[in-house]
PLY file of the C-alpha trace (Angstrom):
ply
format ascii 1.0
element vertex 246
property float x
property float y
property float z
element edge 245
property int vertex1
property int vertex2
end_header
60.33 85.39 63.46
63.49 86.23 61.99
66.63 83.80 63.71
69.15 87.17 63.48
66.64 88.01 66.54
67.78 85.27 68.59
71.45 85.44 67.48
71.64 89.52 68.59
70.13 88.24 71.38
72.63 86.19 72.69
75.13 87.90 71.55
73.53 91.14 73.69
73.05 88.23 77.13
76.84 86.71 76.46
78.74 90.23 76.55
76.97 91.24 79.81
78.26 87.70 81.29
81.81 89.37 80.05
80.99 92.64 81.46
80.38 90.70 84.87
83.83 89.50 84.61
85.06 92.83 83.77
83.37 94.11 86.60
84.73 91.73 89.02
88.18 92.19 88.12
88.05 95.88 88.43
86.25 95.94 91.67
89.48 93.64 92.97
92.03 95.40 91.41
93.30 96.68 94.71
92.61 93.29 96.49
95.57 92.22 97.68
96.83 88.92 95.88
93.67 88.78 93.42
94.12 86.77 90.52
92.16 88.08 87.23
89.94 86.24 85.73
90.29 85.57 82.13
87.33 85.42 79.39
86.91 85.08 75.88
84.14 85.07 72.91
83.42 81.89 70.85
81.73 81.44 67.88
79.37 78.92 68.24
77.20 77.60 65.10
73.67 78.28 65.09
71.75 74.62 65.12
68.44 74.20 63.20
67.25 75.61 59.92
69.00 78.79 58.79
71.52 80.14 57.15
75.05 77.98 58.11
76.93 81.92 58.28
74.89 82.45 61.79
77.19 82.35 64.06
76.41 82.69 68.19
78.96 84.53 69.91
79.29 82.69 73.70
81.09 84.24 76.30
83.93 81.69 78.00
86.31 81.66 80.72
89.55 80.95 80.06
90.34 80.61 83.78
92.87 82.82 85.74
96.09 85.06 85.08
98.26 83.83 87.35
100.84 86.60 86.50
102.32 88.18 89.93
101.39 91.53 91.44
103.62 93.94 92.29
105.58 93.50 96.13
104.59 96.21 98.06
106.32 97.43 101.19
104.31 97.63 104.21
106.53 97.08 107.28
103.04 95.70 109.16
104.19 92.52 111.38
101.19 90.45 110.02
101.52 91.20 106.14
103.66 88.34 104.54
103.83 88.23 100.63
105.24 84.51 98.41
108.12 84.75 96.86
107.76 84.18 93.27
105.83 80.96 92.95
103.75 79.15 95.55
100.63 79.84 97.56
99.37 80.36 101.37
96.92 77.36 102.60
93.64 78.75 103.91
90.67 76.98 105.46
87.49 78.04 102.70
84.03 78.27 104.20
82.97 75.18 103.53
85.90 73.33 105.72
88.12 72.41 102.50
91.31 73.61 101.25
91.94 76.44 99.40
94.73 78.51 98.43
95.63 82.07 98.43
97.85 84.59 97.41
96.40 87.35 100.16
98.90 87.73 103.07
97.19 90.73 104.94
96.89 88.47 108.21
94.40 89.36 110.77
94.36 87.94 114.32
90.87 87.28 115.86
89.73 87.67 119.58
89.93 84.44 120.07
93.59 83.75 119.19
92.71 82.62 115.66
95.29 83.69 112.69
93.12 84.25 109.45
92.99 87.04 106.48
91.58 89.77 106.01
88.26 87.85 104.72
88.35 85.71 107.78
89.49 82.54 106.15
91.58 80.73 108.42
95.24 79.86 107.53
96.44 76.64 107.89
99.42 75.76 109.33
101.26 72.20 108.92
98.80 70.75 111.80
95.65 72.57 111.01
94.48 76.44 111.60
97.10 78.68 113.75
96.38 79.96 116.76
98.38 82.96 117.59
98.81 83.47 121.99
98.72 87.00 123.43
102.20 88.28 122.26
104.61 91.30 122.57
106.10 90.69 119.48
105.69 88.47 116.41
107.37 87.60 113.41
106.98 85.61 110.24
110.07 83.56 109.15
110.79 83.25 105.24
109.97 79.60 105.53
106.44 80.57 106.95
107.69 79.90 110.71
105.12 82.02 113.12
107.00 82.99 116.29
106.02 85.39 119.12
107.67 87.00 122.16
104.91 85.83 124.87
103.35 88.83 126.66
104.82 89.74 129.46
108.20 87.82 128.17
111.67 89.31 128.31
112.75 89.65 124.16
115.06 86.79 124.97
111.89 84.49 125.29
110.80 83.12 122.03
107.89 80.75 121.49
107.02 78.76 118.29
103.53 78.82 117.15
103.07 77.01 114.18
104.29 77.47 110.10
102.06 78.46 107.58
101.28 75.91 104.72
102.83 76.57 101.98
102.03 75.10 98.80
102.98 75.29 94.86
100.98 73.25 92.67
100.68 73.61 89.14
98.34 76.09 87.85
97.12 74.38 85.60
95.10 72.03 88.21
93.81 75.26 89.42
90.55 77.23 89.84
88.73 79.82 90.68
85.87 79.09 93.22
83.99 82.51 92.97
85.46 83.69 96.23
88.69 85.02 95.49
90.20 81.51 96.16
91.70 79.16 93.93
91.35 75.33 94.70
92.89 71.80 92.99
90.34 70.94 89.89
90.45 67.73 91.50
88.71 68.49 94.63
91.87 67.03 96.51
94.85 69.31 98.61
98.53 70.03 97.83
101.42 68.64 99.25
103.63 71.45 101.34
106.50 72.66 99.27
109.12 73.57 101.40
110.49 75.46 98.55
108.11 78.50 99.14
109.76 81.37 100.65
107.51 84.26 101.67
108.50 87.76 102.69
107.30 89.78 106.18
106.28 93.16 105.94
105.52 92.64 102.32
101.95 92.39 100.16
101.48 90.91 96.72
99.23 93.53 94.92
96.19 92.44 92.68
97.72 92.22 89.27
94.63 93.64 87.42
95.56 96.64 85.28
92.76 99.06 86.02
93.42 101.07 82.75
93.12 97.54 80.72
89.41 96.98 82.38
88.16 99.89 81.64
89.15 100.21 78.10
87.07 96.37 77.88
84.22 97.33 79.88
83.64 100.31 77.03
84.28 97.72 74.51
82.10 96.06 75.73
79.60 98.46 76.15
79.84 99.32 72.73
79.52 95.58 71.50
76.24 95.55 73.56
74.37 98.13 72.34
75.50 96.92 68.55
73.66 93.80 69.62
70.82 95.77 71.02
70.83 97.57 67.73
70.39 94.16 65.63
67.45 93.16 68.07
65.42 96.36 67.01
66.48 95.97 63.77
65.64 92.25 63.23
61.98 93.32 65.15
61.66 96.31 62.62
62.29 93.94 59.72
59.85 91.57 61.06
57.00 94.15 61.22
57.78 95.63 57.72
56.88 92.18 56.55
54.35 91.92 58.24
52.47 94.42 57.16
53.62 93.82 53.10
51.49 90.40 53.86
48.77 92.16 54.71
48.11 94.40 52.58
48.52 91.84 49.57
0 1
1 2
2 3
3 4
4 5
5 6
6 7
7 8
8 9
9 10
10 11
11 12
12 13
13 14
14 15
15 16
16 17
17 18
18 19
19 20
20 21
21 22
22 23
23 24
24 25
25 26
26 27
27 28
28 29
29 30
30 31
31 32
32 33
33 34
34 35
35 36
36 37
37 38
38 39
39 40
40 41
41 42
42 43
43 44
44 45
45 46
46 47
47 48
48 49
49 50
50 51
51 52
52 53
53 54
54 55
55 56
56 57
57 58
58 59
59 60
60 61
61 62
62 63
63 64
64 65
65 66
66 67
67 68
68 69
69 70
70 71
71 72
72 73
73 74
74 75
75 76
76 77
77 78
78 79
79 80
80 81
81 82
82 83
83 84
84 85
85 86
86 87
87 88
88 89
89 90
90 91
91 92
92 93
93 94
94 95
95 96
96 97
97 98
98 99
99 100
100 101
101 102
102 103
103 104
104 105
105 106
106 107
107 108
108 109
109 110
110 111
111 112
112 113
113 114
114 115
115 116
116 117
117 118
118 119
119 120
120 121
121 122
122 123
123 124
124 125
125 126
126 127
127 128
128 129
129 130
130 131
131 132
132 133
133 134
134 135
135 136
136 137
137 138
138 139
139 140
140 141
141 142
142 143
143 144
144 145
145 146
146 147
147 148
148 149
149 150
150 151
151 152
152 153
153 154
154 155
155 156
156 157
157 158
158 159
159 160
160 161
161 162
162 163
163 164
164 165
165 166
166 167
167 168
168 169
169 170
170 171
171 172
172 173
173 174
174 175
175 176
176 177
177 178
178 179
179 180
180 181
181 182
182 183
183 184
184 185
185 186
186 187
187 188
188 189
189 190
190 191
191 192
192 193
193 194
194 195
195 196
196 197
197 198
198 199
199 200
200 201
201 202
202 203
203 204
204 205
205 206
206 207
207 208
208 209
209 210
210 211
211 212
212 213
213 214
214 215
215 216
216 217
217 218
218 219
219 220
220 221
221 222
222 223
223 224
224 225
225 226
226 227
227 228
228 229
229 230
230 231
231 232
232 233
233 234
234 235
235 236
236 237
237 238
238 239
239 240
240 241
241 242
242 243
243 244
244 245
């Protein structure tokens, strides 16, 4: 059978890997703190007999855009945004360390300060639990304090500080659930150079406009690639039947 089968082939499989991408990004473009992903085509050489022009096209990641979202006001007590460069600790759901840009805080029942995917945040001394509280407020060095319940205003009670972190990006990855983590498998030192905003959210920096213009790229690519299948199969059965009838 004719190799240009095989090569539209993966060409048609490796652009709707990049429309997954594509999809992902847009479906978090107004998740707050999402990082997009980054991918890329490669041109891979065909191995085996055949012409040396064949050329596979292979879908790769480049890893993440770490450019920052837009600051967006919210005034809510439990929204908290980085300043410029750095990162919020969270607990992932395996137990390790992982690290975040989300700061739309949530606090559970049970006292428990996570976000809004229920990922614990770490303070300096593990996960931070938050007491029943009049009032509470996040200080730009990621000091949690609350005005007990029941509490005159005058009464104010430390509760932890968030971990902050800011490693370089470049020893950073994406672990599939909207969390980055150390290449290394290991955890970041605090940086207590991080200085975070209250009533503030980092937006998702994906430009919706941008996706959608790639996904119909994209879409176009594919069914190019679908085209060369039937063609290469067409091809195949036109010699086919000049063989037999000689």
């Amino acid at each position: 059978m004719d190799r240009s089968l095989y090569v539209a082939m993966t060409g048609a499989t490796q652009t709707m890997r990049a429309q997954t991408e594509v999809s992902h990004n847009l479906a978090n473009a107004s998740t707050a703190g999402f990082k997009a992903s980054i991918a890329a085509f490669k041109s891979v050489p065909v191995l085996g007999d055949g012409m040396p022009t064949r050329i596979n096209a292979v879908s790769q990641g480049l890893g993440s855009d770490f450019t920052p979202g837009l600051m967006m006001s919210t005034g809510r007590e439990l929204d908290v945004a980085v300043q410029g460069n750095g990162w919020f600790a969270v607990q992932a759901p395996d137990g390790g360390e992982a690290y975040t840009r989300a700061g739309d805080l949530r606090i559970e029942e049970s006292g428990l300060l996570t976000t809004s995917n229920g990922h614990p945040v770490l303070g300096e001394a593990g996960p931070i639990t938050v007491p029943p509280y009049a009032k509470l407020d996040i200080g730009s060095d990621g000091s949690v304090v609350v005005v007990p319940q029941g509490q005159s205003a005058a009464t104010v009670a430390a509760v932890g500080k968030l971990k902050l972190v800011n490693p370089d990006v470049s020893t950073l990855e994406a672990d599939g659930t909207n969390l980055m983590r150390l290449r290394d498998g290991g955890t970041a030192e605090t940086d207590p150079g991080v200085r975070v905003a209250g009533g503030m959210l980092e937006s998702s920096n994906v430009n919706p406009s941008e996706m959608l213009v790639k996904m119909i790229s994209l879409s176009r690519q594919f069914e190019l690639q679908v085209q060369g299948i039937r063609n290469a199969d067409q091809n195949a059965q036109a010699a086919t039947r000049l063989l037999q009838a000689t």
